[in-house]
C-alpha positions as CSV (number, residue, x, y, z in Angstrom):
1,X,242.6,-16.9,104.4
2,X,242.8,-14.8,101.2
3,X,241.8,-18.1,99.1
4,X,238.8,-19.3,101.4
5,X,237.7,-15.1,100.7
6,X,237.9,-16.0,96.9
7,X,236.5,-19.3,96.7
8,X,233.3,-19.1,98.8
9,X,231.7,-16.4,96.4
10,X,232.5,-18.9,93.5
11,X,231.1,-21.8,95.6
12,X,228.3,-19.7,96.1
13,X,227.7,-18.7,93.1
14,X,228.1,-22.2,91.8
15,X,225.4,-23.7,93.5
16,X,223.3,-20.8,93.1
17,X,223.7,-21.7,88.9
18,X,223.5,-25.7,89.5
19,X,220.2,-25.3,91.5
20,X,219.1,-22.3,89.0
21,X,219.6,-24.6,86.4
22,X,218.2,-27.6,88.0
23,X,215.0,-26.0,89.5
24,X,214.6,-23.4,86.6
25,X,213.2,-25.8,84.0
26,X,210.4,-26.9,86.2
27,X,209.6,-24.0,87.7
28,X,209.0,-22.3,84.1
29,X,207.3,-25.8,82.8
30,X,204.9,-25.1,85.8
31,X,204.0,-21.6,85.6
32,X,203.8,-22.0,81.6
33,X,201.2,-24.7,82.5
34,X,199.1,-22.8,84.7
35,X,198.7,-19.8,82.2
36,X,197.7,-22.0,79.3
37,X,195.3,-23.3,81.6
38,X,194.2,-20.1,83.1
39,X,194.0,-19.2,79.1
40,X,191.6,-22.3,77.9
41,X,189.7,-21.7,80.7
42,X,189.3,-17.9,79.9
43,X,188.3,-18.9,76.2
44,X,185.9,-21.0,77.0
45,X,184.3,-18.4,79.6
46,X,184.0,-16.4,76.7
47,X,182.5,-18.9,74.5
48,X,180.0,-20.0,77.4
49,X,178.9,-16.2,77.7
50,X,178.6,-16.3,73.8
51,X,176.3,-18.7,73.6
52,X,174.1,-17.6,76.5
53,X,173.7,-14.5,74.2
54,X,173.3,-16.2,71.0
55,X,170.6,-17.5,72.9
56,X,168.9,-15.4,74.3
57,X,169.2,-13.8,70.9
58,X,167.6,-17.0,69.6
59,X,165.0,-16.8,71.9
60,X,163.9,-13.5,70.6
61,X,163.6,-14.8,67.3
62,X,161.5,-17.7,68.2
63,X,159.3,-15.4,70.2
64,X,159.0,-12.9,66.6
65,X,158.0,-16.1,65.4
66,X,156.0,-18.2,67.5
67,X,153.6,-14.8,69.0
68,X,153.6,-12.4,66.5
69,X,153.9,-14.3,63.7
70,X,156.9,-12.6,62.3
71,X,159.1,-14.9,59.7
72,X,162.1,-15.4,61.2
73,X,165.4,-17.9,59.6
74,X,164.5,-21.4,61.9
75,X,168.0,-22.1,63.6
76,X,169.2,-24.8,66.2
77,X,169.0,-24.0,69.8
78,X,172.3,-22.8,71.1
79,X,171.4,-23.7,74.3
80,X,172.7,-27.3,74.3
81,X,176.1,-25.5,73.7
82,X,175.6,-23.8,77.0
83,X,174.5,-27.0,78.9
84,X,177.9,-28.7,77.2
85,X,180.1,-26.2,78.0
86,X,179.0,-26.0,81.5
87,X,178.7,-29.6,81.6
88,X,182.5,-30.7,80.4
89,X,184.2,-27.2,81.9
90,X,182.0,-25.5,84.3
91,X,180.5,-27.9,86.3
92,X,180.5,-25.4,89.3
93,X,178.0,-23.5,87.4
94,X,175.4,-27.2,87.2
95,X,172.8,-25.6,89.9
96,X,172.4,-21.9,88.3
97,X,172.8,-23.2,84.7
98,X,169.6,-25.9,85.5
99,X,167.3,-23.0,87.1
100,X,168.3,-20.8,83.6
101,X,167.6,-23.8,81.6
102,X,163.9,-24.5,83.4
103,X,162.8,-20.9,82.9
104,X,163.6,-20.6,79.2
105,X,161.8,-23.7,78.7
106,X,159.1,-22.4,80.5
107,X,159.4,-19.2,78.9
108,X,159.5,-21.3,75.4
109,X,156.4,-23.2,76.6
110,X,154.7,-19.5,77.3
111,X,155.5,-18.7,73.9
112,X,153.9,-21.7,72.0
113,X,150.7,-21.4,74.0
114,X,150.4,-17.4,72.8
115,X,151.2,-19.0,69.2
116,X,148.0,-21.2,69.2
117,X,146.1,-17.9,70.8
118,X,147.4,-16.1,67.8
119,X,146.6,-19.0,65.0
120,X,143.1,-19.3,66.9
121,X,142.4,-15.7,65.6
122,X,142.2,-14.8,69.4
123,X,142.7,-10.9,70.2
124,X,146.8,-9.3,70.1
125,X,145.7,-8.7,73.9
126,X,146.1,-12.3,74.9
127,X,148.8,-12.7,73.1
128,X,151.2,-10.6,75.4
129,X,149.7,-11.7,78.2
130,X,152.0,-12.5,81.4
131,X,154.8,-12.0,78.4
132,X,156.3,-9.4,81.7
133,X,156.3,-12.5,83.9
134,X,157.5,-15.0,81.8
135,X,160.4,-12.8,80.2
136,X,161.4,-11.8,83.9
137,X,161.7,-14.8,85.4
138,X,163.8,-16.1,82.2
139,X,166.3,-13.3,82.6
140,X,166.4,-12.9,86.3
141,X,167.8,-16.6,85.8
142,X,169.9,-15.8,82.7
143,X,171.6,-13.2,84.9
144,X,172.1,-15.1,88.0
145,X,174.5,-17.3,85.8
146,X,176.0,-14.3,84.0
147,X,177.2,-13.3,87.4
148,X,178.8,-16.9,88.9
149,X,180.7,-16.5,85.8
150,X,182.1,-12.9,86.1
151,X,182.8,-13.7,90.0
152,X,184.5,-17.5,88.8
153,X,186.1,-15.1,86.2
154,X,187.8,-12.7,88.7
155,X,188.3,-15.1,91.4
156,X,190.1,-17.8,89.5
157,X,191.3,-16.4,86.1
158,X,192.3,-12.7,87.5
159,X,196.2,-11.8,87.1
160,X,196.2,-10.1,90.5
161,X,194.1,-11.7,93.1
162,X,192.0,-9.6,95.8
């Protein structure tokens, strides 16, 4: 009886290293793998909210430009950045990023119109005109994407889930 008491916690222990060491590289392989995902997928939420900034940023400029005139360093749009990142990574974010993407254009559209009031010689006042509108309903949809992302970003990417 006094050998069966020694051998079983040796068996035991046995096949608690062969299946350690038989289910331990995969188990590490796998969760190694779903925090360099959980990684890429954080950098590129950063560089999506990055460019939606630089853009709106850009925006701003074009608008110094375009109403009042102002000289301003012509750059490229950094919005087809946003439509490619959302595009290849984001796709969850197509609907919201389309709505943001329609009222900057329209909002880009607003501007050129209060350009050729300006370059007409018309008055400052016509200038600015509906600029409340036009900027509101760009950032009311800027926002509503800036907030799928933060809620995709502590749903999916957060170390401690809800």
């Amino acid at each position: 009886m006094s050998v069966i008491n020694t051998l079983v916690p040796v068996i035991v222990g046995g096949a608690i290293g062969v299946l350690g060491a038989i289910a331990g590289p995969p188990l590490t392989h796998w969760l190694n793998k779903e925090a360099d995902r959980k990684k890429k997928q954080a950098e590129k939420l950063e560089e999506l909210i990055d460019a939606i900034f630089a853009y709106d940023h850009w925006l701003t400029d074009l608008q110094n430009r375009l109403v009042f005139g102002i000289s301003t360093v012509v750059t490229q749009s950094p919005l087809s950045k946003v439509v490619a990142l959302i595009a290849i990574h984001f796709p969850q974010f197509s609907l919201v990023s389309a709505e943001f993407e329609y009222e900057a254009k329209k909002y880009v559209v607003w501007m050129s119109d209060k350009s050729q009031k300006r370059v007409a010689g018309r008055p400052p006042s016509e200038w600015i005109e509906g600029h409340q509108e036009q900027y509101s309903a760009y950032a009311d949809k800027r926002e509503a994407v800036l907030d799928k992302i933060k809620g995709y970003a502590k749903s999916e990417l957060s170390t401690t889930k809800p």
